[in-house]
N, C-alpha and C positions, 0 to 999 in steps of 0.2 A: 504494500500500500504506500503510495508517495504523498503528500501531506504537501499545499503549494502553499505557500507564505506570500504577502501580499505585502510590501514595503516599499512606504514614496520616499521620495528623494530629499534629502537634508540640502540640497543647494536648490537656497528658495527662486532664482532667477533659472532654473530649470525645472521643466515640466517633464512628466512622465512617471513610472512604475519600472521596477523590481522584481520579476521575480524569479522565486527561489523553490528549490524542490529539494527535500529532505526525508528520509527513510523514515517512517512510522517502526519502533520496535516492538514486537508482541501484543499491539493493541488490536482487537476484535471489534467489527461491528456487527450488530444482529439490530433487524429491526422490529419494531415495536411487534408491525401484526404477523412475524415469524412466532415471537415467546406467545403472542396470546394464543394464537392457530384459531382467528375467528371468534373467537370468545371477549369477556371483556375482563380475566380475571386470572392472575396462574397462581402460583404457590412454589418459591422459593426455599431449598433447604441450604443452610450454610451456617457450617457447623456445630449441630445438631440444633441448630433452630429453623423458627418457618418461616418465613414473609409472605406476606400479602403482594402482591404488582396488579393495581386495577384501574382500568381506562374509566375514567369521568364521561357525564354525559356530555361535557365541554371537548371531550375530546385530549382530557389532559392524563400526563400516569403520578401516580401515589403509593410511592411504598411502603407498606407498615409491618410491623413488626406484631 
């Protein structure tokens, strides 16, 4: 995964961008409606506890313990 950085220019009499590509290490992404598979709720175990992960009617996520 390459991760692109976005950086303008410190010389204010020039115009223009920056950019930069740098290696993401070990970082995963999964998205939201992969964990829920349709639903609007899962249940997280880590380390021998549970979590709640559940989509709002907003469309928003809330993790609880």
């Amino acid at each position: 995964m390459i991760e692109r950085t976005l950086s303008y220019s410190e010389n204010p009499g020039r115009s223009g961008s920056l950019l930069l590509e740098q290696p993401i290490s070990s970082v995963r992404s999964i998205s939201s409606e992969s964990l829920l598979a349709n639903g609007n709720e899962v249940l997280i175990s880590h380390q021998g506890e549970r979590y709640h992960l559940k989509l709002t009617r907003n469309n928003k996520l809330i993790l609880t313990k």
